[in-house]
MARKOL-699888 format. One record per residue (C-alpha): residue in one letter; x negated, y negated, z. Coordinates in steps of 0.5 Angstrom, whole numbers. Layout:
<nodes>
 r     u     v     w
 A     X     Y     Z
...
</nodes>
This chain:
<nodes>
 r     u     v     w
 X  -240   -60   233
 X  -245   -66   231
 X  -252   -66   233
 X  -257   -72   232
 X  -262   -77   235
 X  -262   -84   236
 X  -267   -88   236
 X  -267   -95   239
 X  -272   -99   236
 X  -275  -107   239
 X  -280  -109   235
 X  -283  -115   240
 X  -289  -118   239
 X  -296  -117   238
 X  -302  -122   241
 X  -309  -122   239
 X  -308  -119   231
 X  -316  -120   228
 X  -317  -125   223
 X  -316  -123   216
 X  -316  -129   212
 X  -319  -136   210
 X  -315  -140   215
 X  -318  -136   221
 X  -310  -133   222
 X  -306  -128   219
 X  -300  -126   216
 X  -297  -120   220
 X  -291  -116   219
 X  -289  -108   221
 X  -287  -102   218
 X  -284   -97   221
 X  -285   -90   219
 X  -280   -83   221
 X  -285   -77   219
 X  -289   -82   213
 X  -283   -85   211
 X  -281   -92   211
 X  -275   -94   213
 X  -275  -101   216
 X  -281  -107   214
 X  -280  -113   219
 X  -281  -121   217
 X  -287  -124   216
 X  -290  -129   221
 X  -294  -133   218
 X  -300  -136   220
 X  -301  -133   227
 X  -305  -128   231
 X  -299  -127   237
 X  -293  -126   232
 X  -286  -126   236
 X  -281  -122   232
 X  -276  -120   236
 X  -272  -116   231
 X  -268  -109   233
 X  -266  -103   230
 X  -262   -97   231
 X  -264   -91   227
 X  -260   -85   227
 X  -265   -79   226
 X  -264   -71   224
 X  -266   -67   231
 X  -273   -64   228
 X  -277   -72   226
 X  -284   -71   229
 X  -286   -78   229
 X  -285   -86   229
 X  -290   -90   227
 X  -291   -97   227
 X  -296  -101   221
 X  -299  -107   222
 X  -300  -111   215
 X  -303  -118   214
 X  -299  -120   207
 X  -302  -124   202
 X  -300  -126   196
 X  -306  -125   192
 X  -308  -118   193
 X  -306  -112   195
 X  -303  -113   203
 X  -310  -112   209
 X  -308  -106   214
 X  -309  -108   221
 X  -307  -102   225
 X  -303   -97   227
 X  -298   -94   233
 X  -296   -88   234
 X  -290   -85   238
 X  -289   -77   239
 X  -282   -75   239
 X  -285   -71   246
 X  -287   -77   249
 X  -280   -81   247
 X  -276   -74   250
 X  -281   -73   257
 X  -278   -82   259
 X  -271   -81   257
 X  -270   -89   260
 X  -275   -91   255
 X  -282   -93   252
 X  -283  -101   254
 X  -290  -104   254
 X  -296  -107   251
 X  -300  -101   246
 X  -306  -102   243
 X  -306  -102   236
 X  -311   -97   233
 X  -315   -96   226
 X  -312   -92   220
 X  -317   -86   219
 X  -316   -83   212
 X  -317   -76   214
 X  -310   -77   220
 X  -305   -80   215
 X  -302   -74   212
 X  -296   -72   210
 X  -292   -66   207
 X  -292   -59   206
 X  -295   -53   203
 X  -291   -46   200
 X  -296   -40   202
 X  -295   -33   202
 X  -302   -30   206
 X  -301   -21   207
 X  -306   -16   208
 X  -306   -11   203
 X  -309    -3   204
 X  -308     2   209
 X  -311     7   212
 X  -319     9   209
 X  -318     3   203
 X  -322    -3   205
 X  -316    -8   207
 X  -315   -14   203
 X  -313   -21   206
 X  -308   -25   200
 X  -307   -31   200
 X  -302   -34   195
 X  -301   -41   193
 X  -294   -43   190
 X  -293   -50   191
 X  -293   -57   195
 X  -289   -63   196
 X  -289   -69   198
 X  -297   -70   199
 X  -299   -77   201
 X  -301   -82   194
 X  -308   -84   195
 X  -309   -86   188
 X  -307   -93   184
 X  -302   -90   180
 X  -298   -88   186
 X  -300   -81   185
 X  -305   -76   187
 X  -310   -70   183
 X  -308   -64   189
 X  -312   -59   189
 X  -314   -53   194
 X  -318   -50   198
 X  -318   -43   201
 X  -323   -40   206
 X  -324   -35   210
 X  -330   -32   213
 X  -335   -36   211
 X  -332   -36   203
 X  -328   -40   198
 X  -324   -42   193
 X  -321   -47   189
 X  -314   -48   185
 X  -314   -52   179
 X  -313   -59   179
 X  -306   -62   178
 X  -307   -69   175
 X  -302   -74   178
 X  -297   -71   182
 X  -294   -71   190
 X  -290   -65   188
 X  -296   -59   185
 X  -294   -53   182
 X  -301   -49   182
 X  -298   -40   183
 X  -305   -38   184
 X  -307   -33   189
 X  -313   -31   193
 X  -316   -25   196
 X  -322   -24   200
 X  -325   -17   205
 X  -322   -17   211
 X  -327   -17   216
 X  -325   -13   222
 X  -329   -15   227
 X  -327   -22   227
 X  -323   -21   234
 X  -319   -27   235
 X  -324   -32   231
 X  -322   -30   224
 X  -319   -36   221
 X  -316   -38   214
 X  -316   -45   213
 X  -312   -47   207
 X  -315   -55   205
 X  -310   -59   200
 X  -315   -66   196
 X  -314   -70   192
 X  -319   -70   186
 X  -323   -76   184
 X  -327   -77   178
 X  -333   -82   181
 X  -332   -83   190
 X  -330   -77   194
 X  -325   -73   195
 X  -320   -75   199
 X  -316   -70   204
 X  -309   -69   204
 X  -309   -64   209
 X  -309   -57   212
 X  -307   -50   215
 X  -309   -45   219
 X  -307   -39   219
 X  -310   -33   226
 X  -311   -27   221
 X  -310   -23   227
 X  -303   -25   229
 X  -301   -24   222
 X  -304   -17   221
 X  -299   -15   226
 X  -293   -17   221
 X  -298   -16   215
 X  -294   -22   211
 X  -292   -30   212
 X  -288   -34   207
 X  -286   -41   207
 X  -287   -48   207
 X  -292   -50   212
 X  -293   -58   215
 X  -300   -60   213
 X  -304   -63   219
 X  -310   -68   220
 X  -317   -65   219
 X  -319   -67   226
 X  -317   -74   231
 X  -322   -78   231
 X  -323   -83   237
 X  -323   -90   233
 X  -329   -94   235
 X  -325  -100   234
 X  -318   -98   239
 X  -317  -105   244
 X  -320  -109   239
 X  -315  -110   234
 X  -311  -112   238
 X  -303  -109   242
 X  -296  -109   240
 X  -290  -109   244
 X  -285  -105   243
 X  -278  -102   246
 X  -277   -95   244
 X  -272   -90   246
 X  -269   -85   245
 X  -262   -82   245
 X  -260   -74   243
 X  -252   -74   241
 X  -247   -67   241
 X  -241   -70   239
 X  -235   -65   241
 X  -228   -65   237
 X  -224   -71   239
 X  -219   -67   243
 X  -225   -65   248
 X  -225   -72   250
 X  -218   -73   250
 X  -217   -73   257
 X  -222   -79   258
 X  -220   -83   253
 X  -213   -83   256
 X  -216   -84   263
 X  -219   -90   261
 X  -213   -93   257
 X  -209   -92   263
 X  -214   -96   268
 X  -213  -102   263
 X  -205  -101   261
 X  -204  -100   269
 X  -204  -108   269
 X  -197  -108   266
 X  -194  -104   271
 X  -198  -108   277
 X  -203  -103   280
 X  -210  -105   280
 X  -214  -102   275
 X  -219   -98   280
 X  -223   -94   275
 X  -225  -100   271
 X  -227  -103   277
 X  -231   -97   279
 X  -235   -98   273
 X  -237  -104   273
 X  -239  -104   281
 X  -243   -98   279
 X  -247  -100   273
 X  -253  -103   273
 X  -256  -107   269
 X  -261  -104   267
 X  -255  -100   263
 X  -249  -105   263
 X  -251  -108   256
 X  -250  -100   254
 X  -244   -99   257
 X  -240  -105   255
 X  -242  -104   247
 X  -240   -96   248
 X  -233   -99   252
 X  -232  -104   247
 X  -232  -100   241
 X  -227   -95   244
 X  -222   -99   247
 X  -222  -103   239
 X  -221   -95   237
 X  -215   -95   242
 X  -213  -101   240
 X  -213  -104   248
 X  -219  -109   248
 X  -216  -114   250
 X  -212  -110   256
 X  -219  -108   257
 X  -222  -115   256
 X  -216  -118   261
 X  -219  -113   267
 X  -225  -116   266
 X  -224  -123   266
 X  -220  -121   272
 X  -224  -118   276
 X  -230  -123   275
 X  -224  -129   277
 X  -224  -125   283
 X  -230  -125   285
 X  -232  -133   283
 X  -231  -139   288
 X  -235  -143   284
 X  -232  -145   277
 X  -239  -147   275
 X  -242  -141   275
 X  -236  -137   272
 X  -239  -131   266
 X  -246  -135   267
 X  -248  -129   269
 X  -250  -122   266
 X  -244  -118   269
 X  -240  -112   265
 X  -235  -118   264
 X  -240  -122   260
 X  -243  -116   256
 X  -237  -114   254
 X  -235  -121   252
 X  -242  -121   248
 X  -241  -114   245
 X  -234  -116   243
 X  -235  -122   239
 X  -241  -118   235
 X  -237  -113   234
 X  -231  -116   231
 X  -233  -123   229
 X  -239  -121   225
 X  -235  -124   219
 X  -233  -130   222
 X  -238  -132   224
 X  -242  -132   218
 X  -237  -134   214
 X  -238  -142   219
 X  -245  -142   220
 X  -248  -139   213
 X  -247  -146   209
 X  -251  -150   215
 X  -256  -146   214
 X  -258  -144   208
 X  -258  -152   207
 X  -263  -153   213
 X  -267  -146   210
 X  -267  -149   204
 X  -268  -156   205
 X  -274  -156   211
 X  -274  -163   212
 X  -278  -164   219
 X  -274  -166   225
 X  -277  -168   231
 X  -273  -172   237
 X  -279  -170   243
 X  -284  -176   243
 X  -289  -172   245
 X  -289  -167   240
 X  -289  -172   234
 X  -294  -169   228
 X  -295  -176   223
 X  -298  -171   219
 X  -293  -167   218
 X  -287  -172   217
 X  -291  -175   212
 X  -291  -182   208
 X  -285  -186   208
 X  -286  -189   202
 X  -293  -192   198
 X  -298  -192   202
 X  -294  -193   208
 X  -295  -187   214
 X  -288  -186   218
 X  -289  -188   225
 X  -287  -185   231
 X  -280  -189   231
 X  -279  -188   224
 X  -280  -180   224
 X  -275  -180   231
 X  -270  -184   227
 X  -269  -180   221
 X  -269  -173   225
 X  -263  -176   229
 X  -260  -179   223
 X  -261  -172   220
 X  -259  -168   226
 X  -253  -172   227
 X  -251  -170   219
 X  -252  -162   221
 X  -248  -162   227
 X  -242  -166   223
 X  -242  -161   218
 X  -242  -155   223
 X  -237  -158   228
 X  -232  -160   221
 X  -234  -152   219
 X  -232  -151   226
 X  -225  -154   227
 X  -223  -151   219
 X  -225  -144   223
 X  -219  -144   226
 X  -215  -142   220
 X  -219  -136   220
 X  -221  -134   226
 X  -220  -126   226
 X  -213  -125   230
 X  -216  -121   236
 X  -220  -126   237
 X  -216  -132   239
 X  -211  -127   243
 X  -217  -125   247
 X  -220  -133   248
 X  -212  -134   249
 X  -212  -130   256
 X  -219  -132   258
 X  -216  -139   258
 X  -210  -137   262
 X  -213  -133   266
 X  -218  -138   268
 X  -213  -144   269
 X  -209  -139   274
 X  -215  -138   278
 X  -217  -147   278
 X  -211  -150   276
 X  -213  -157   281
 X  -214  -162   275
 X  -221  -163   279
 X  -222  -156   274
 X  -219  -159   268
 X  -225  -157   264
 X  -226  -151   267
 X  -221  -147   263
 X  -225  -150   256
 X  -232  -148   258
 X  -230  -141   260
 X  -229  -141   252
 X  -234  -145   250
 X  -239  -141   254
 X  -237  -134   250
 X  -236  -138   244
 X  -241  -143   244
 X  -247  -141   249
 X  -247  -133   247
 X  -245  -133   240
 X  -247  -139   236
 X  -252  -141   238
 X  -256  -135   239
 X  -253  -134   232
 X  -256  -142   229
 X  -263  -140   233
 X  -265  -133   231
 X  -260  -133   224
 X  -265  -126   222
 X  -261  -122   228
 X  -255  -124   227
 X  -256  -122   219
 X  -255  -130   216
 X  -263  -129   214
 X  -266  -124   210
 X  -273  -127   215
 X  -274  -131   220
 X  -275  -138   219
 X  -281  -142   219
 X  -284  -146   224
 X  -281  -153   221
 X  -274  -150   221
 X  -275  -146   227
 X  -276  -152   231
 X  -270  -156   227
 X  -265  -150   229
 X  -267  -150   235
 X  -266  -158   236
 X  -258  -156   233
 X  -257  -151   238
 X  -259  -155   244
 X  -254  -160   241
 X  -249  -154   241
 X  -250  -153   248
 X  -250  -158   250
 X  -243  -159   247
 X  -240  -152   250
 X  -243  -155   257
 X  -239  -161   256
 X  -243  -164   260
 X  -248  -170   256
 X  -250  -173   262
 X  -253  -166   265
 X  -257  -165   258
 X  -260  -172   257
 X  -262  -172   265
 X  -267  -166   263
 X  -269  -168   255
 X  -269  -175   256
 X  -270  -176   249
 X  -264  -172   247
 X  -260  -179   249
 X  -260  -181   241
 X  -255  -175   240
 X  -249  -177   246
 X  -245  -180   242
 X  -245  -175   236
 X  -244  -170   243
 X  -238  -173   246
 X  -235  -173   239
 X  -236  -166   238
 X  -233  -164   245
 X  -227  -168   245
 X  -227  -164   238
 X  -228  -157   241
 X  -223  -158   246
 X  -218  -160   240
 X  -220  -154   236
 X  -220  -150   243
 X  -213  -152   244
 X  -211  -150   237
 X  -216  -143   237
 X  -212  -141   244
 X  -204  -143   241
 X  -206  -138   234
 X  -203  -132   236
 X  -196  -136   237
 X  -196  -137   229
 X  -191  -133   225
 X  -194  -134   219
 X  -196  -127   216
 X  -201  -130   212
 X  -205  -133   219
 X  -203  -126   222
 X  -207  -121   217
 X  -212  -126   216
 X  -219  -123   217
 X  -216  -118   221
 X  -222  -112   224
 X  -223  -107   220
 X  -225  -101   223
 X  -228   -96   217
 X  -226  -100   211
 X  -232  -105   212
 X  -235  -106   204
 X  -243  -106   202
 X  -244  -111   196
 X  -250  -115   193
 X  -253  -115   187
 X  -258  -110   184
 X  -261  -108   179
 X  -260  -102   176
 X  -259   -97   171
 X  -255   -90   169
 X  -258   -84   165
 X  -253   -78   163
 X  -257   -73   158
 X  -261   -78   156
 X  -269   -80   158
 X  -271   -85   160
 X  -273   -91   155
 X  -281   -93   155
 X  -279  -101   157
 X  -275  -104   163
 X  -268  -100   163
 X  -265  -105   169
 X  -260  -110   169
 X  -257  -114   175
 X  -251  -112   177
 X  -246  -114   182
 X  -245  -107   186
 X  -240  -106   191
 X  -239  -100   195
 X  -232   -99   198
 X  -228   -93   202
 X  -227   -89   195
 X  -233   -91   190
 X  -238   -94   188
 X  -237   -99   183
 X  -240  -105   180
 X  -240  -111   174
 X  -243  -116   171
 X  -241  -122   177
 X  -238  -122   183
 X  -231  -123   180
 X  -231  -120   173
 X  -228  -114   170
 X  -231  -107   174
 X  -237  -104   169
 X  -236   -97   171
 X  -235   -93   178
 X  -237   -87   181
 X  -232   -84   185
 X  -235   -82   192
 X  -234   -75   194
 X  -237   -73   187
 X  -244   -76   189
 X  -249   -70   191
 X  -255   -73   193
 X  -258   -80   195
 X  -265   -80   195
 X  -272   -85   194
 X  -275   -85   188
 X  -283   -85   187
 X  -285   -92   186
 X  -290   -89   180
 X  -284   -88   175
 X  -282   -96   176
 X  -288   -99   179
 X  -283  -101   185
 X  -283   -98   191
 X  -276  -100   193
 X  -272   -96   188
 X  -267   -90   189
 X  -262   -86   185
 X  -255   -83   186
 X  -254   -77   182
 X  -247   -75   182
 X  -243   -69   178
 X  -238   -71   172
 X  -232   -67   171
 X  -234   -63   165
 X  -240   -60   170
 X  -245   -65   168
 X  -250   -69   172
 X  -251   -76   173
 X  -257   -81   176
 X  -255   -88   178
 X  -261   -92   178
 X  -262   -98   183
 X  -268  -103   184
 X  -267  -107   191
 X  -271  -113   193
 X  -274  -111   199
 X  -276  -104   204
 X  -270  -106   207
 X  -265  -106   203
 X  -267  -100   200
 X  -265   -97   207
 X  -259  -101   208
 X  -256   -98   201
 X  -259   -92   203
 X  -256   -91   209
 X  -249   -94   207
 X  -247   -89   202
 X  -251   -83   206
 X  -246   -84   211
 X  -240   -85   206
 X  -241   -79   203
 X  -242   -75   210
 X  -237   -70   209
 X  -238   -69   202
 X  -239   -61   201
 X  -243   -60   194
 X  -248   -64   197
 X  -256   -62   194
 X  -261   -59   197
 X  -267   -60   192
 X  -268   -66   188
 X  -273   -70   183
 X  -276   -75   187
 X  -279   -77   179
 X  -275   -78   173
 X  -275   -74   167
 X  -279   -77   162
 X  -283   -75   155
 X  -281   -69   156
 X  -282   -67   163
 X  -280   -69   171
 X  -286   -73   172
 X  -286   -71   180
 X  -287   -64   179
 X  -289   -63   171
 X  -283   -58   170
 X  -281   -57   163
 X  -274   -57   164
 X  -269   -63   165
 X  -264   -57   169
 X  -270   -54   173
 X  -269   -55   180
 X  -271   -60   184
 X  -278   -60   188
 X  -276   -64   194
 X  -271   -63   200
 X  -267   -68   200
 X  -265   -72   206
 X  -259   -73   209
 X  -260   -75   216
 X  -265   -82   216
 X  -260   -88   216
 X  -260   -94   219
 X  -254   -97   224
 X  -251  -104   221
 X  -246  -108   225
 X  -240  -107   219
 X  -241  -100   220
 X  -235   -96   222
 X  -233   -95   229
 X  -233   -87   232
 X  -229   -86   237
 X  -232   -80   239
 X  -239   -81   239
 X  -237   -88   244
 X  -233   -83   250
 X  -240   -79   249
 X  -243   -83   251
 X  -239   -86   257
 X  -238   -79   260
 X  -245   -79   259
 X  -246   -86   263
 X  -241   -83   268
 X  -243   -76   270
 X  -251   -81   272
 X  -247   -85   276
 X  -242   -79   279
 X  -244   -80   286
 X  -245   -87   286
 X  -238   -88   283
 X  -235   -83   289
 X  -239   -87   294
 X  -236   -94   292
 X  -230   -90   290
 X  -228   -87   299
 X  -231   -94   301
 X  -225   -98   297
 X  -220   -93   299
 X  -223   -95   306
 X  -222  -103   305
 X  -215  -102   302
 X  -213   -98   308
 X  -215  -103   314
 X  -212  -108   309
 X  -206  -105   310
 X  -205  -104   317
 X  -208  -111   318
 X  -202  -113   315
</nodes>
């Protein structure tokens, strides 16, 4: 039986950010942190105080996280990044609204005296019985994971140990997260205290010049603890007091989606019985009855919930191998209820999520396989395009030639030339697509375009059939896609307002295209008229690419049949890093990384000099034991991880990988954690720092073979669209959708019975 938590995370906007540069404007970007660990650092949004980011993730969580919090940073190229503000969500609070957190929150200061983390190994006893005055004894071993307060990316912990009015310090051990102190203390133990007597175990980090800065704290009542006359373990440090910050409401508010999700996953046969029911609801076209359950859900779901509902039923049916049944009767089902063709999958039904999902699901590939060339070419060229008069800047176009300023016809012109040059090369791009189309795609626009053709088939709806396509196609998946190309992953960042606005102008063209309609486009924008002739062009090449997309399946060419097919498990991650491998070796005083090209299949890990060339080395999945951040003091990089594997003869191996960004570090994480879930002889300790001068530089420990001391992380991973599909984990969730909406379900379910019966009897 698995267990987890899912938390769904919507990182919407943020409005009235305070100022904190030259401009009168800021920088803004977010953090997100699980329990003080970064695991996801949104785009930049330069030069605005009201960012819209718009960016969403699915973080999949250990059942004990406590906290999700969201920094907001100012970015700056010169200096050290400015901290603007923080939200922070309690697991409890995300438990007690299972429909989820969805608002505007205040962003508020950062108290240095809040921002703990960590832990602390402690053993408190009473010593002395009887007429011997007894002793309170306070042990302190070890503590990891401390926050980092000083510019080498490390602390100086001490501690602090008082108890009825006295006090104790440790020694200080200098430049480490992870002290070893085993020093202990004792103190008379004063039976009068009652339910007052207090032991408070204070961590700080030490500073030369300023003041100490607080790690954080323990406190232990003496009274419950005399009862078990002793305690050991490792105890979470807390903050030292909430302070009420006197700048709350005023630097500014995020808006934020959050929700959470708990996870028991049973073995596949406990499911067995729904996933038969639901394959039979869709194979019973076949024999000619109606697909009741289907039709129960989609009546009964709300759409609050439908997007959900479709991702979850989609992705089991791709598990089954009936989505396209599945698909079919929805189509049917939407086909029935439309008398205008004109409003046919316009609207956000089961049907048109589901279609939605599906082609995220499965023709990820694809599409960036058409739509990467066009726009890493607008990305990389940022030419100003502008058809709208009224929104013409002179200043931004710039010169026409010397001492010439472009006019306003001159800037209108070349944006239509240049428009005109991108939109030929994405429809050519999408005309050469058909070849490569992912099969299951093509069979399943197939029976959307007949289906729709037997609901219209008078010639006044001959175009119907094309924009049935063209509205899943065009409208909900390319074009969002050529928009916002950073949540269809085509960008690692969200375009700059100059390519925003050029983007946006090409798949207003696209749309227009898929509508099949320029006249309805130029009566709302006139000033989109320039591109009709380009635009009918493009949609009498659409409907031939349409016709040749539809017609695909009837290919016998093995090699059109196994092209690009959906892989379901088998999905690689691979890009190039920069990394090194140590054996029994330390590690060298210069830079010991080299940029390979690293791909991570079903089995191993492998890399080599380029993409193409010879593999350098690899490591075979199931021999990895851990996979683990490394201390951004050891590279000076906060951004690199480390796979530790075991050899055959016994002996341990590190991997050193160096990625460009927080994101990708997670993306790399997540990807071999998940890979290597089920492998046995995992760590449960490991060296954040690296061996070197003769020591770990974490925890200062002498010996290379000394255990770790750090627990590793295994649960913290990020969801992407490659991952493999869980048949289990979908039928979960479905059971659980339709235990919510079982009396609903049941209510619909007497009601068409009824409506069947007096059919019958009519006729």
């Amino acid at each position: 039986m698995a267990k987890r938590s899912t938390l769904f995370i919507r990182i919407v906007e943020g409005k009235n950010l305070p100022i904190k540069d030259i401009t009168g404007s800021s920088d803004p970007y977010c953090i997100v942190k699980i329990d003080n660990e970064a695991i996801i650092r949104t785009a930049t949004i330069w030069k605005t105080l009201s960012p819209f980011w718009g960016e969403e993730y699915t973080v999949h969580l250990p059942p004990y996280f406590r906290t999700v919090s969201f920094y907001v940073l100012d970015e700056d190229s010169l200096s050290r990044d400015d901290v603007i503000g923080k939200v922070s969500i309690s697991k409890e609070l995300l438990t007690a609204k299972p429909q989820g957190v969805d608002g505007w929150m205040n962003l508020t200061e950062i108290d240095p005296d809040e921002e703990v983390q960590g832990e602390i190994h402690l053993q408190i006893s009473v010593l002395g019985d009887g007429d011997i005055p007894r002793k309170l004894c306070c042990q302190v071993l070890e503590a990891r994971d401390l926050a980092k307060k000083d510019r080498n990316g490390a602390s100086d912990p001490f501690v602090r140990v008082r108890y009825n009015g006295k006090m104790y310090e440790s020694a200080v051990v200098k430049k480490s997260c992870y002290p070893r102190w085993n020093e202990s203390f004792e103190f008379e133990l004063d039976e009068t205290l009652a339910d007052t007597g207090l032991l408070s175990v204070e961590v700080w980090d030490w500073d030369l010049v300023s003041r100490n800065d607080f790690l954080g704290k323990v406190l232990f009542n003496i009274n419950k603890l005399q009862s078990a006359q002793q305690e050991e373990g490792w105890f979470r440090l807390g903050p030292d007091k909430s302070k009420h910050s006197e700048y709350e409401g005023t630097l500014g508010s995020l808006r934020l989606q959050l929700r959470l999700r708990d996870e028991v996953v049973l073995p596949s046969s406990h499911y067995k019985p729904l996933t038969e029911l639901l394959s039979q609801s869709v194979g019973s076209q076949l024999n000619g009855n109606w697909p009741d359950f289907i039709m129960l859900i989609d009546e009964t779901t709300t759409a609050e919930s439908r997007q959900e509902v479709a991702n979850n039923l989609v992705k089991l049916f791709l598990g089954q191998g009936l989505v396209k049944e599945f698909l079919d009767v929805l189509f049917k089902l939407e086909l029935e209820k439309t008398t205008e063709p004109n409003t046919l999958f316009r609207s956000n039904s089961l049907a048109s999520k589901s279609m939605e999902s599906f082609l995220k699901v499965a023709g990820m590939q694809y599409l960036h396989r058409l739509l990467g060339p066009i726009i890493n070419r607008i990305f990389e060229e940022k030419k100003y395009v502008e058809l709208d008069p009224s929104k013409v800047e002179l200043k931004e176009a710039g010169c026409a030639g010397l001492h010439r300023q472009q006019t306003e016809s001159d800037i209108i012109q070349q944006s239509s030339s240049l428009l005109q040059s991108y939109l030929s090369e994405l429809l050519t791009s999408i005309l050469q697509s058909a070849s490569y189309c992912p099969l299951l795609i093509c069979q399943v626009f197939h029976q959307l375009y007949l289906r729709v053709q037997e609901r219209f088939p008078d010639p006044e709806y001959r175009k119907v059939k094309f924009i049935a396509v063209t509205s899943f196609l065009c409208l909900r998946f390319i074009s969002p896609a050529i928009m916002s190309p950073k949540l269809f992953h085509l960008r690692e960042k969200h375009a700059d307002a100059r390519t925003s606005r050029t983007l946006l102008l090409l798949a207003k063209a696209v749309q227009t295209i898929g509508n099949m309609d320029t006249l309805a486009c130029c009566s709302k924008e006139p000033w989109m008229v320039c591109l009709q002739p380009a635009i009918q062009q493009g949609i009498t090449q659409l409907k031939d690419f349409i016709t040749k997309l539809v017609n695909c399946h009837e290919s016998e060419d093995l090699e059109l049949q196994t092209r690009m097919s959906l892989q379901c498990g088998t999905m690689e991650k691979e890009g190039f890093l920069f990394l090194h491998r140590t054996k029994d070796k330390c590690m060298p005083m210069t830079s010991p990384f080299k940029k390979y090209y690293v791909t991570l299949s079903k089995d191993t890990l492998s890399y080599s000099r380029t993409q193409h060339s010879k593999k350098s080395s690899s490591i075979s999945l199931p021999k990895i034991r851990a996979v683990e951040k490394v201390e951004e003091k050891c590279f000076g990089s906060a951004n690199v991880m480390q796979i530790i594997s075991s050899e055959d003869s016994g002996l341990q191996e590190t991997l050193y990988l160096d990625c460009k960004s927080v994101n990708e570090l997670n993306h790399w994480l997540s990807a071999l954690r998940k890979a290597c879930s089920h492998n046995t002889n995992t760590m449960s300790c490991y060296h954040p720092g690296i061996y070197k001068a003769d020591r770990w530089s974490c925890c200062h420990q002498k010996e290379k073979s000394d255990p770790g001391c750090d627990k590793t992380r295994h649960g913290v991973t990020l969801q992407e669209w490659y991952d493999p599909l869980d048949p289990d984990l979908e039928a979960q969730l479905i059971y659980q959708h339709l235990r919510s909406v079982q009396h609903a379900m049941r209510d619909k379910y007497y009601k068409l019975r009824e409506q069947e019966e007096l059919r019958r009897q009519i006729q």
